[in-house]
C-alpha positions in Angstrom: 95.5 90.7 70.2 98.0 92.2 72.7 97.8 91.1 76.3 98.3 93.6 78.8 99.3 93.7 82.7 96.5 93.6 85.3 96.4 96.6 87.5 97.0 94.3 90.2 100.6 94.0 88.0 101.6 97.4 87.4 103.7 99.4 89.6 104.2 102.8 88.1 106.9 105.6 88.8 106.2 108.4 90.9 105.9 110.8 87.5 104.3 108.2 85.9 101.1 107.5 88.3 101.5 111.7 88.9 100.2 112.3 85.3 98.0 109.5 85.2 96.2 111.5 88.3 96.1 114.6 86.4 95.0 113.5 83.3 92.2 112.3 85.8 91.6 114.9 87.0 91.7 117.0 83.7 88.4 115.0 82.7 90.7 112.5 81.2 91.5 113.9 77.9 95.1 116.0 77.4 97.3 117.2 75.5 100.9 115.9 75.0 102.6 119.1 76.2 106.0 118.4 77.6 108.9 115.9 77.6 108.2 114.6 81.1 104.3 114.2 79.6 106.2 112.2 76.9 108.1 109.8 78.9 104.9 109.2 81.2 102.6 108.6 78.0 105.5 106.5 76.2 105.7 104.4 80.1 101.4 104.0 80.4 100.8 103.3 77.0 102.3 99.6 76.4 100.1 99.1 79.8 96.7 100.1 78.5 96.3 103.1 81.2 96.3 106.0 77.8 95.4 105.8 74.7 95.2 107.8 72.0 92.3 110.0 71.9 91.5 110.3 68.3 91.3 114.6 68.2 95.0 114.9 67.4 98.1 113.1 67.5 99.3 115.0 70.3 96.0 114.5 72.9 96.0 111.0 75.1 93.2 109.9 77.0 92.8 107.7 80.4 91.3 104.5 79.6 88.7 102.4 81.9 91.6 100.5 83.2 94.2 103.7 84.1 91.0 104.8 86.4 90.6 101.2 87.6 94.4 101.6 88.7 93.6 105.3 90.0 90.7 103.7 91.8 92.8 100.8 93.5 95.6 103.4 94.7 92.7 105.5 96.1 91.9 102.2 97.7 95.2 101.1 99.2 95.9 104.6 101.2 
């Protein structure tokens, strides 16, 4: 089984932690739309922040622990 970072580990790019808030904010499902979306799926994946959402290859979900990293940021400002 593949170990992942705690949130207390990750520090995410600016572009990164940008889509992570609006795939939040989206109701947590989206779709892969653009190259920037790509490079910000293809950085939060290997961390266990998206997954794959199971509707179509393209759509990525927020998992419990991307909102448990959303929710600590919220916390830290």
């Amino acid at each position: 089984m593949m170990s992942f970072p705690s949130t207390l580990e990750v520090v995410l790019v600016p572009a990164a932690r940008a889509f992570l808030r609006k795939l939040d904010g989206a109701g947590g499902r989206l779709f892969i739309e653009t190259p920037a979306d790509r490079d910000s799926v293809r950085t939060l994946l290997p961390l266990g922040l998206v997954g794959p959402s199971g509707l179509n290859r393209r759509a990525i979900e927020i998992t419990n622990k991307g909102r448990a990293y959303l929710a600590r940021l919220r916390g830290a400002h």
